[in-house]
C-alpha positions as CSV (number, residue, x, y, z in Angstrom):
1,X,-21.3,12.9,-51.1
2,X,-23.3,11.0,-53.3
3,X,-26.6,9.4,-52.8
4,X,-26.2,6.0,-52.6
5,X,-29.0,3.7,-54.6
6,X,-31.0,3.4,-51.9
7,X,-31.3,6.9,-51.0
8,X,-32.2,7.2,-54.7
9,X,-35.0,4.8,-54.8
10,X,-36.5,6.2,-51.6
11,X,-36.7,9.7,-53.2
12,X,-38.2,8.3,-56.2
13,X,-40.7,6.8,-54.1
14,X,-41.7,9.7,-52.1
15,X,-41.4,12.5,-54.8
16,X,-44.1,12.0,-58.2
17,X,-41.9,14.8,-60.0
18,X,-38.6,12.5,-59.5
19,X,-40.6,9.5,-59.9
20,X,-42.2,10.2,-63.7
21,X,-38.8,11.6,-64.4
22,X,-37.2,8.3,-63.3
23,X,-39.7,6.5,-65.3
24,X,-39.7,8.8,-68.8
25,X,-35.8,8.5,-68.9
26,X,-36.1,4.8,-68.0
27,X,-38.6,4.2,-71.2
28,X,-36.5,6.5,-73.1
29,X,-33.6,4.6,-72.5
30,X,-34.7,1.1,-73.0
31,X,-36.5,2.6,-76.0
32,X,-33.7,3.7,-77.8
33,X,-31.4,0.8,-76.9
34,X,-34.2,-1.4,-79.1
35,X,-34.3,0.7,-81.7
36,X,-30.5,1.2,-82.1
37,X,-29.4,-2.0,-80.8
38,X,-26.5,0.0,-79.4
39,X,-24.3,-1.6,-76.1
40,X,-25.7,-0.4,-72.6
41,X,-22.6,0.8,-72.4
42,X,-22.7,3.1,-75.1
43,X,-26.2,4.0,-73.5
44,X,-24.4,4.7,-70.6
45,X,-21.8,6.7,-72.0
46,X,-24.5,8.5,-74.3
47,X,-26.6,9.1,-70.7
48,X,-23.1,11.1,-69.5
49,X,-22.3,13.3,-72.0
50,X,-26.0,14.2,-72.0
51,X,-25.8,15.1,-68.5
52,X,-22.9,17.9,-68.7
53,X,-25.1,19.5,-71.8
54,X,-27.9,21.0,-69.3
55,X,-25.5,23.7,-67.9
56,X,-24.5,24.5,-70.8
């Protein structure tokens, strides 16, 4: 099951690791939406491919 965004904030909260994670990807992000002026959605998109790279 997934964590809901709650759940998620909390363990940001409690965890520094999570937390300057959280906040590099964040900056990232924003970042390179400026620079590109791409759609959040392509940001979002971008964001999911990303994610099934690191098992690769």
């Amino acid at each position: 099951m997934p964590f809901t965004d709650q759940e998620y904030f909390e363990v940001i909260e409690k965890n520094e690791i999570v937390k300057k994670a959280f906040e590099n990807i964040k900056q990232i992000c924003i970042d390179l939406q400026k620079q590109t002026n791409c759609p959040e959605e392509d940001l979002k998109d971008f964001l999911e491919f990303i994610s099934k790279q690191w098992n690769k």
